[in-house]
N, C-alpha and C positions, 0 to 999 in steps of 0.2 A: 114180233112186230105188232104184237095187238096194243102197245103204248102210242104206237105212229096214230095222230092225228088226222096232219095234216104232210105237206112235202118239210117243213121245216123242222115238223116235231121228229118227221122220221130222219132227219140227217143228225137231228140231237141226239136220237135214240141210239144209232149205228155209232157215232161217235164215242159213243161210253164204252162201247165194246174195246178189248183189246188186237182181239182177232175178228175180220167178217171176211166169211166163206159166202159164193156163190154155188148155188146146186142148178145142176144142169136137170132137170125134170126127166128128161128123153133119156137119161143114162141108168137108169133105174134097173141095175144086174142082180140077181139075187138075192133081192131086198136089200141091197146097200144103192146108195147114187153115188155119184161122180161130183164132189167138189171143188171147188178151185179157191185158193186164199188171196185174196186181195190183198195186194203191199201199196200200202199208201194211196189208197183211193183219194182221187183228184175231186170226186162228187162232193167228199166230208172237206177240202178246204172254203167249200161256198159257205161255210159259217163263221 
């Protein structure tokens, strides 16, 4: 994320991706976190 701007440049930036995972911060087990993949995030149709 250090290419995100601004709001618009981060939805361009997440857009190139193939895959975007959300990390839950609080799940932080043994030095791994807790992911989750996003299918079809509605936020990247606002471009």
């Amino acid at each position: 994320m250090l290419l995100a701007k601004d709001y618009r440049n981060l939805l361009k930036t997440l857009r190139s991706f193939k895959n975007v995972y959300l990390i839950d911060e609080a799940s932080f087990i043994d030095g791994y976190y807790i992911a989750k993949k996003i299918e079809k995030p509605s936020f990247l149709a606002q471009l």
